[in-house]
Residue frames as a rotation matrix with the C-alpha (Angstrom) as fourth column:
UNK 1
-0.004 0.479 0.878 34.60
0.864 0.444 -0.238 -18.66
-0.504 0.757 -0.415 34.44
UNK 2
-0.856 -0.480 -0.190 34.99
0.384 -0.838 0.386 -16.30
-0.345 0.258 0.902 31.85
UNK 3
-0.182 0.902 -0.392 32.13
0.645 -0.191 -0.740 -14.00
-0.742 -0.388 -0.547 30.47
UNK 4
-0.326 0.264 0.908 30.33
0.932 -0.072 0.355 -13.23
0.159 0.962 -0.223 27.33
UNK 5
-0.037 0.617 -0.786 29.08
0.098 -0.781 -0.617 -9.58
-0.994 -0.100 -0.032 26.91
UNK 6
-0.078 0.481 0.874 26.82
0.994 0.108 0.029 -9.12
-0.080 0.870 -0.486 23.50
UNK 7
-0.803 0.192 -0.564 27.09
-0.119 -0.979 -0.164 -5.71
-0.584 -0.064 0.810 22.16
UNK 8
-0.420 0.802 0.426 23.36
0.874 0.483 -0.048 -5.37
-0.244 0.352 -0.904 20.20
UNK 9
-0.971 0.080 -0.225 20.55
-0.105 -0.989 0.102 -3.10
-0.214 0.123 0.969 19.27
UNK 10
-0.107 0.969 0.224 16.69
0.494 0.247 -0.833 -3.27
-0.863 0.021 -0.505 19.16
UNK 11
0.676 0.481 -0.558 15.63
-0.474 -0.296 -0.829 -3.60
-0.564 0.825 0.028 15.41
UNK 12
-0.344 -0.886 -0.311 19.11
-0.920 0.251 0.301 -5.17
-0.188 0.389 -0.902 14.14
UNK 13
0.733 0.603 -0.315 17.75
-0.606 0.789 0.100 -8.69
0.309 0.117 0.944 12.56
UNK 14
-0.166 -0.814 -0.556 21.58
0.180 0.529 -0.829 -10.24
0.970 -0.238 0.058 13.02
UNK 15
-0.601 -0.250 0.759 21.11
-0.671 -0.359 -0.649 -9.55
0.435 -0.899 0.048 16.67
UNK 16
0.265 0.875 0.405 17.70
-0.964 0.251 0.088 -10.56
-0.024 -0.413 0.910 17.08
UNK 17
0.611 0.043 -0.790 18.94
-0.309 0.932 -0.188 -13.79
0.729 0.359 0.583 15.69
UNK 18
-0.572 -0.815 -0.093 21.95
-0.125 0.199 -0.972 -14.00
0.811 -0.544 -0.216 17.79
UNK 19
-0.578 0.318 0.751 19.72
-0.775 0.073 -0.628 -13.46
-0.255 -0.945 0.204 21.06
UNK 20
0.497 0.753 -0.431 17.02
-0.851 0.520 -0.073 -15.89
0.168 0.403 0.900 19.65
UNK 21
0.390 -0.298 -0.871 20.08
-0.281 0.862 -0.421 -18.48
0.877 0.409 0.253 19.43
UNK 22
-0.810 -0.548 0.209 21.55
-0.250 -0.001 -0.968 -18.03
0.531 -0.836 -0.136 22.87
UNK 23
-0.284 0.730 0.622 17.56
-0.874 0.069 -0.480 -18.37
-0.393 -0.680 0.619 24.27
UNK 24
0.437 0.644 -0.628 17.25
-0.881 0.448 -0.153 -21.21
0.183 0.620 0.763 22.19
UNK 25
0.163 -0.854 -0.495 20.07
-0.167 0.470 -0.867 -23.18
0.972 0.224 -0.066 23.11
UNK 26
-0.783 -0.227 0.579 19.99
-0.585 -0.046 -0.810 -22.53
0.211 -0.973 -0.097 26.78
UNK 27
0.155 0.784 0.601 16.21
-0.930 0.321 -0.179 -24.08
-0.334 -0.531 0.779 26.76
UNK 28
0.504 -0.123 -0.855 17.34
-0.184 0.952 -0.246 -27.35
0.844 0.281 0.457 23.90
UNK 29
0.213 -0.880 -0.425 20.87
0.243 0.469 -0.849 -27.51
0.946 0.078 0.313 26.24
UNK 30
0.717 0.696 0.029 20.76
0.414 -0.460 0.785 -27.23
0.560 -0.551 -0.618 29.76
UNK 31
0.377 -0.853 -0.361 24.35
0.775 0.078 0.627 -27.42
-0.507 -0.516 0.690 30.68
UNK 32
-0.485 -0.155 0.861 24.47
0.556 -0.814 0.167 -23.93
0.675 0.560 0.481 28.26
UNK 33
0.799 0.601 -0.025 22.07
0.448 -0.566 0.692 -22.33
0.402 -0.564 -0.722 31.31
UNK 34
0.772 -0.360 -0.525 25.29
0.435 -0.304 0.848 -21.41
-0.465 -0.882 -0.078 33.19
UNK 35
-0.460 -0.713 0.529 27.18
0.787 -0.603 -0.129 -19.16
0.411 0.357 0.839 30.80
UNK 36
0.195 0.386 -0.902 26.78
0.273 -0.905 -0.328 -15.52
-0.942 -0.182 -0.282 31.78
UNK 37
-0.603 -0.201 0.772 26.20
0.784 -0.326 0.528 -13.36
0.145 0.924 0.354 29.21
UNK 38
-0.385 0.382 -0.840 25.89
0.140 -0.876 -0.462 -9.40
-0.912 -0.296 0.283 29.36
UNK 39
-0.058 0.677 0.733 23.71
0.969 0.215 -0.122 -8.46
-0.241 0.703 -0.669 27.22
UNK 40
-0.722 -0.341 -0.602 24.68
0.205 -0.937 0.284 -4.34
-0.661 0.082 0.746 25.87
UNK 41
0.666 0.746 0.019 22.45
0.626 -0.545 -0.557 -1.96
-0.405 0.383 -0.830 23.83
UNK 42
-0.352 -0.890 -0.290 24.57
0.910 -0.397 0.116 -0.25
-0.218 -0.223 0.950 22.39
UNK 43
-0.040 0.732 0.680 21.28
0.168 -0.666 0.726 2.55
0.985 0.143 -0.096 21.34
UNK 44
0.344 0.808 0.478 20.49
-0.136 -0.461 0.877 2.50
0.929 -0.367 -0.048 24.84
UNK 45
0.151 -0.607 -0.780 23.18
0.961 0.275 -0.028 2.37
0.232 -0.745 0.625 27.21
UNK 46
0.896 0.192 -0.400 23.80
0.376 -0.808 0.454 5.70
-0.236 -0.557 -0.796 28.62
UNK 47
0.449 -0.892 0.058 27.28
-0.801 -0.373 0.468 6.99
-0.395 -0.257 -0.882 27.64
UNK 48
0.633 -0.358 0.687 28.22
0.346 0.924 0.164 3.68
-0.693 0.134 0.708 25.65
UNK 49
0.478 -0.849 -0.226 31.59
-0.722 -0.526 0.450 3.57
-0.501 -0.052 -0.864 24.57
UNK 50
0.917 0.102 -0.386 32.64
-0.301 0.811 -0.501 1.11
0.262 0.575 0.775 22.07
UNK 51
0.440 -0.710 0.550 35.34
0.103 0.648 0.754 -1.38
-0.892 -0.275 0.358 22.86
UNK 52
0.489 -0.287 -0.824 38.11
-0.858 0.015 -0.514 -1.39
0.160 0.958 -0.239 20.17
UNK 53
-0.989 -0.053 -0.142 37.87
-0.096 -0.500 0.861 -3.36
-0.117 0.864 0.489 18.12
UNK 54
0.132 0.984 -0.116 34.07
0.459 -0.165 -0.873 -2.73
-0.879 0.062 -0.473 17.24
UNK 55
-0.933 -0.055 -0.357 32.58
-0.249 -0.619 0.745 -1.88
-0.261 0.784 0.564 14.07
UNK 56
-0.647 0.306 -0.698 30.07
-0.403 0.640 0.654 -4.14
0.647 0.705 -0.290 13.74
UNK 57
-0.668 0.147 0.730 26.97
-0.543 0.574 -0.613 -5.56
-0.509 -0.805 -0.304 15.77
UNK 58
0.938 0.002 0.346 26.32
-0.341 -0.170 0.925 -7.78
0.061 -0.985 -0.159 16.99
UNK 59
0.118 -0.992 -0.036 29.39
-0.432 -0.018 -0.902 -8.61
0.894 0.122 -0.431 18.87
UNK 60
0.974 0.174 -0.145 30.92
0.040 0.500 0.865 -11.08
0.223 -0.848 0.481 21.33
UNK 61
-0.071 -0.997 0.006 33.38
-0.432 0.025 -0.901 -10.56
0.899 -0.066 -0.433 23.27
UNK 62
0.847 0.185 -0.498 34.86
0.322 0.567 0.758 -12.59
0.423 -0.802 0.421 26.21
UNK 63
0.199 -0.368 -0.908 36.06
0.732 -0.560 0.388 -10.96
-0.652 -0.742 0.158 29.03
UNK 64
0.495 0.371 -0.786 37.75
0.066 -0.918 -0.391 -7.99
-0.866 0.142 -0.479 26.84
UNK 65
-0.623 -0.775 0.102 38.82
0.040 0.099 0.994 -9.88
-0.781 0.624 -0.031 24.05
UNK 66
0.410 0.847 -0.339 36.05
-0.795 0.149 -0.588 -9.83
-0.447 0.511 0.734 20.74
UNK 67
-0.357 -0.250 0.900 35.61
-0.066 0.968 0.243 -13.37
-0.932 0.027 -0.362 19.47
UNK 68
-0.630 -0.051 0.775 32.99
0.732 0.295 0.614 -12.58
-0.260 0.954 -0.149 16.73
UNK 69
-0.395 0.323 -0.860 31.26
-0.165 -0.946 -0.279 -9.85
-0.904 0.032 0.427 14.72
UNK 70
-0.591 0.575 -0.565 28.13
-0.732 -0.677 0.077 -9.53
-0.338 0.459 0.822 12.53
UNK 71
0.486 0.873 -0.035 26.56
-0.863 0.486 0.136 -12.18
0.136 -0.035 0.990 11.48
UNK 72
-0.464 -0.783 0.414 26.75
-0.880 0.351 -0.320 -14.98
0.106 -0.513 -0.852 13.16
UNK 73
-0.403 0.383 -0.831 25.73
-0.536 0.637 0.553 -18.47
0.742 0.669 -0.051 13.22
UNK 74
0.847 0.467 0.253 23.84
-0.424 0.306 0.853 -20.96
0.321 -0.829 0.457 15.96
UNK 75
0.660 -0.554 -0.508 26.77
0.531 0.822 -0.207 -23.44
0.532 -0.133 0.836 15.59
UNK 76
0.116 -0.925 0.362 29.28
0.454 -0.275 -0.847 -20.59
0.883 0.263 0.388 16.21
UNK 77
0.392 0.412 0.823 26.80
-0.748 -0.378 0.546 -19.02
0.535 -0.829 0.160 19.20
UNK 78
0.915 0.397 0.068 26.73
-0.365 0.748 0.554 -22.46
0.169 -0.532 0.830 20.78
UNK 79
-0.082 -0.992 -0.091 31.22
0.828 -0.017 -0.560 -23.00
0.555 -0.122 0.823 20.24
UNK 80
-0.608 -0.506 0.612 31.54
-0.253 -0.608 -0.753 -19.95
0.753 -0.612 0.241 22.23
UNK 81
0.470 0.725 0.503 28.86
-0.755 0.035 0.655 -20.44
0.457 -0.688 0.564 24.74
UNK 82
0.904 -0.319 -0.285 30.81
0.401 0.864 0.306 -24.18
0.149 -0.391 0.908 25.76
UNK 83
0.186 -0.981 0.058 34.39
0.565 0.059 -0.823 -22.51
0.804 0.186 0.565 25.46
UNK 84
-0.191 -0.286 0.939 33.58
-0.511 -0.788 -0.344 -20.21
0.838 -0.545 0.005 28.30
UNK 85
0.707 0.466 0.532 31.88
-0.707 0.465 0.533 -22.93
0.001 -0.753 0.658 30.30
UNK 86
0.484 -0.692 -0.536 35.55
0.550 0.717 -0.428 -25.07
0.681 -0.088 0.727 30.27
């Protein structure tokens, strides 16, 4: 199964949303409980090193491809969340 890692930041409101939609979804959708998804700081990782490309957060990328960047929608959270769980 492949695997989501969220690049983020505490204070970012597009983030907050983005995490807000991934905790929301997992509790409406239960068969959304079994994506993984890392979850990056990118303030507060030690020694963090942006992936390229990166410009923008938040950001998803699966495995070490990015899928989407900055704002982002539930519908679009929830299409990647199912595309990793096929």
């Amino acid at each position: 199964m492949a695997k989501i890692t969220l690049y983020h930041f505490e204070g970012c409101p597009a983030c907050q949303d983005a995490k807000a939609w991934i905790a929301q979804l997992q509790s409406e959708k239960p068969e959304l409980k079994n994506a993984v998804i890392e979850m990056v700081d990118v303030h507060k990782t030690p020694g963090f090193k942006a992936p390229a490309p990166f410009q923008y957060v938040p950001t998803f990328f699966v495995d070490e491809r990015k899928v989407l960047e900055g704002n982002v929608s539930k519908d679009k959270v929830e299409y990647l969340m199912r595309a990793v769980l096929q």
